[in-house]
Backbone as CSV, one residue per row, in Angstrom:
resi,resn,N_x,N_y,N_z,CA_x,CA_y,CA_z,C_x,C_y,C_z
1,UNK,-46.699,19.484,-20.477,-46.589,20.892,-20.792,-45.893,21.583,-19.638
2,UNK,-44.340,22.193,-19.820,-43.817,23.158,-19.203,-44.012,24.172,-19.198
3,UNK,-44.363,25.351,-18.394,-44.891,26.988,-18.708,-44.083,27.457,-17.908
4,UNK,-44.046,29.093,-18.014,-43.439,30.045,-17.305,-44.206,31.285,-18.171
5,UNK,-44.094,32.525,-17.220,-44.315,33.507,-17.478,-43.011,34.160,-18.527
6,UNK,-42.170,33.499,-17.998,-40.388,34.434,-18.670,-39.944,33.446,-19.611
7,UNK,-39.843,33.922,-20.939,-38.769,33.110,-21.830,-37.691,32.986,-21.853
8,UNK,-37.001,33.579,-20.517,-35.666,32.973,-20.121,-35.863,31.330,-19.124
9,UNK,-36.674,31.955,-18.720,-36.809,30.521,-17.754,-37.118,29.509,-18.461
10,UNK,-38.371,29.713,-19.847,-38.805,28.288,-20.397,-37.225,27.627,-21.035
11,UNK,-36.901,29.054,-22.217,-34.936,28.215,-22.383,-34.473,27.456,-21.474
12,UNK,-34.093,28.516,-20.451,-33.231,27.443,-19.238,-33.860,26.045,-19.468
13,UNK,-35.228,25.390,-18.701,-35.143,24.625,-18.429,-35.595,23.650,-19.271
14,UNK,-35.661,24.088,-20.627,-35.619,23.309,-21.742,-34.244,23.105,-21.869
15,UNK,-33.224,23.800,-21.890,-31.850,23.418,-22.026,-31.559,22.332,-21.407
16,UNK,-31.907,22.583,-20.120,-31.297,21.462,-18.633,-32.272,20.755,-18.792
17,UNK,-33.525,20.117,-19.499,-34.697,18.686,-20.041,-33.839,18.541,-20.808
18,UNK,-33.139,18.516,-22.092,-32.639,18.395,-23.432,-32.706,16.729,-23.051
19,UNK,-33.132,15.782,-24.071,-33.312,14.515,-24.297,-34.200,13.632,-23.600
20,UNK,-35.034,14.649,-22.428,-36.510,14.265,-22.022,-37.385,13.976,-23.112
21,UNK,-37.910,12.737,-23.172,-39.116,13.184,-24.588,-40.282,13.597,-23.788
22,UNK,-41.545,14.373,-24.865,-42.653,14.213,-24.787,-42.918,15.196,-23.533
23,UNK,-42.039,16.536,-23.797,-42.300,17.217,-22.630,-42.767,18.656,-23.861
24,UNK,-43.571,19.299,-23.775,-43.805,20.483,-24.274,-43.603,21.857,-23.700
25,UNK,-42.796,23.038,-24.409,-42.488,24.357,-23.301,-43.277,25.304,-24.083
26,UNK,-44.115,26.332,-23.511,-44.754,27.093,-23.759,-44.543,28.293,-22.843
27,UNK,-43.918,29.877,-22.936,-44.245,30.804,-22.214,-45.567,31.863,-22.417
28,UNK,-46.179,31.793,-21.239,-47.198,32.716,-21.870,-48.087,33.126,-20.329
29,UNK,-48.522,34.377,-20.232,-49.313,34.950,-18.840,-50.151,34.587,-18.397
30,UNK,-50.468,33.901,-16.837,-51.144,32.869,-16.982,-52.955,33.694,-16.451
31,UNK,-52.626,34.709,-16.718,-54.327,35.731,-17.167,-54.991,35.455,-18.099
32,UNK,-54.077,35.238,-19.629,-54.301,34.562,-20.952,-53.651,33.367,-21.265
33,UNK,-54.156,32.677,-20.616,-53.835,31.643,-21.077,-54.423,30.791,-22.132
34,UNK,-53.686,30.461,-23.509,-54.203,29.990,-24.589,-54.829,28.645,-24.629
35,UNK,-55.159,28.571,-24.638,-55.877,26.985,-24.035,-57.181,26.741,-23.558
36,UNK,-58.502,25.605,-24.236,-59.653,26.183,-24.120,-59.722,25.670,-22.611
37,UNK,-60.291,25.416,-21.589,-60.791,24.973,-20.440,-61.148,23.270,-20.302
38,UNK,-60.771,22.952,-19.488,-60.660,21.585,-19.727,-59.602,20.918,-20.572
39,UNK,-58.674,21.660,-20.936,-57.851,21.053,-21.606,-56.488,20.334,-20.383
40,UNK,-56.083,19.925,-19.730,-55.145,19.860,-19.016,-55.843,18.473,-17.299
41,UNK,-55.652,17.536,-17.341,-56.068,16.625,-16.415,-55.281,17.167,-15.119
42,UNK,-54.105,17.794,-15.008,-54.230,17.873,-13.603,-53.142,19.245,-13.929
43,UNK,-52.961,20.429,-13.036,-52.118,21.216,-13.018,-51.455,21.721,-11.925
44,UNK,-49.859,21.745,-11.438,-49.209,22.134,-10.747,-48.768,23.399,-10.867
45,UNK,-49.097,24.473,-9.774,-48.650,26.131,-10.125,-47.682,26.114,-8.829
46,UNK,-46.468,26.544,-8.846,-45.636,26.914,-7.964,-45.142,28.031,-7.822
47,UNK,-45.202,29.128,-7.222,-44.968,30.533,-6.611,-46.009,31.323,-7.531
48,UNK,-47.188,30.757,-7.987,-47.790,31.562,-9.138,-48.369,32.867,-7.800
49,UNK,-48.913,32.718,-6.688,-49.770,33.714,-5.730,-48.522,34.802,-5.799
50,UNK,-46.706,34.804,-5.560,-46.019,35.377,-5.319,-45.916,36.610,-6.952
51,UNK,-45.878,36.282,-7.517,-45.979,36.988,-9.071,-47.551,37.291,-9.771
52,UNK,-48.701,37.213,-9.240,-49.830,36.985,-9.870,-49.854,39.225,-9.540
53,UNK,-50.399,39.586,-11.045,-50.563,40.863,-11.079,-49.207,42.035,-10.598
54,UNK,-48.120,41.304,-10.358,-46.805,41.803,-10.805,-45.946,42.133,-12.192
55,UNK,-46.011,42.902,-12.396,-44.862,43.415,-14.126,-43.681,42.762,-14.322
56,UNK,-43.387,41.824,-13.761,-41.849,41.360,-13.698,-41.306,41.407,-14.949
């Protein structure tokens, strides 16, 4: 599972994966995040502290 807050970014880098299999893109705020708890074995957040409670 790929995420981003911006649905420009999930495009982009679904564009530039194109013929990766078995990769999933989802944009969505990661306050609400859809997904019950425990769902996900390990998770990588990168610049999330820099954008967390920003309007971007």
């Amino acid at each position: 599972m790929l995420t981003d807050y911006s649905e420009g970014m999930v495009e982009t880098v679904q564009k530039n994966l194109e013929g990766i299999p078995n990769i999933q893109y989802s944009q969505f705020n990661i306050e609400d995040i859809p997904y019950e708890d425990n769902s996900f074995d390990i998770i990588i957040a990168n610049v999330v502290i820099t954008f967390k409670g920003l309007n971007c």
